[in-house]
VMD Tcl script that draws the C-alpha trace (Angstrom):
set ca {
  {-2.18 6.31 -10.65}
  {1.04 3.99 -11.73}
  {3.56 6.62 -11.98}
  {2.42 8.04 -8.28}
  {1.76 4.74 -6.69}
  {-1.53 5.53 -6.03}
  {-2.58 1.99 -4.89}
  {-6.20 2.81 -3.14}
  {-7.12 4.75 -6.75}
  {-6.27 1.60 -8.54}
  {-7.92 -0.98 -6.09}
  {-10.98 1.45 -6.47}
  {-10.51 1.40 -10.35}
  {-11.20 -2.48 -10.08}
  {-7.46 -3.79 -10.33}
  {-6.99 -6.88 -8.43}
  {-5.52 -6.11 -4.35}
  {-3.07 -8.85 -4.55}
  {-1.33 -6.85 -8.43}
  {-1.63 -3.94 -6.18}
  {0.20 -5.10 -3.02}
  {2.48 -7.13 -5.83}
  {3.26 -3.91 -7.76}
  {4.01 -1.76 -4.74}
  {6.19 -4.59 -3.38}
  {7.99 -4.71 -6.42}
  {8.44 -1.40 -7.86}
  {7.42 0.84 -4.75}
  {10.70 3.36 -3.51}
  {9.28 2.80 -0.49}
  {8.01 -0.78 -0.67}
  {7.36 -0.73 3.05}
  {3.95 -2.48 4.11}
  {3.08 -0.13 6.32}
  {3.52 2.94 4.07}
  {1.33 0.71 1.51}
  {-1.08 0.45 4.14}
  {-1.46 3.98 5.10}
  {-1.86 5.02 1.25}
  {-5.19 2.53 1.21}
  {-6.57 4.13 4.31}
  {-5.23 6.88 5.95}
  {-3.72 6.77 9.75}
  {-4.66 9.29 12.09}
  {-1.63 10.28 14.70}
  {-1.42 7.82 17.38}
  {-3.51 5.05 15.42}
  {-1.91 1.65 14.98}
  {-1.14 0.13 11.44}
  {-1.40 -3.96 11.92}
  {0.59 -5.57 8.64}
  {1.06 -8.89 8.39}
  {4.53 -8.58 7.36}
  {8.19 -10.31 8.42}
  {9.44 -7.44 10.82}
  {13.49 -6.51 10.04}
}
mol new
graphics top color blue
foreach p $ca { graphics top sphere $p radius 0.5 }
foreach p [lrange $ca 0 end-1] q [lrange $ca 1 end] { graphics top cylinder $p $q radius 0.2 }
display resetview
């Protein structure tokens, strides 16, 4: 689950969202919110993904 950032598997082991979100911010490759978001519930095509995140 660490090694592969699996972030929903951990949140659904009991870890804490905020270490998760923290811990993909931090050590993600991708480290994009969205991408985070999508691996915690998967987007169909066409859906929108709202993150509360500063845009770049």
């Amino acid at each position: 689950m660490i090694v592969s950032f699996d972030v929903a598997s951990l949140q659904k082991a009991g870890v804490n969202p905020m270490l998760t979100m923290g811990f993909w911010q931090e050590l993600s490759p991708h480290g994009d919110m969205r991408v985070y978001m999508q691996r915690l519930r998967p987007v169909t095509d066409g859906e929108t993904v709202y993150v509360a995140a500063i845009k770049q």
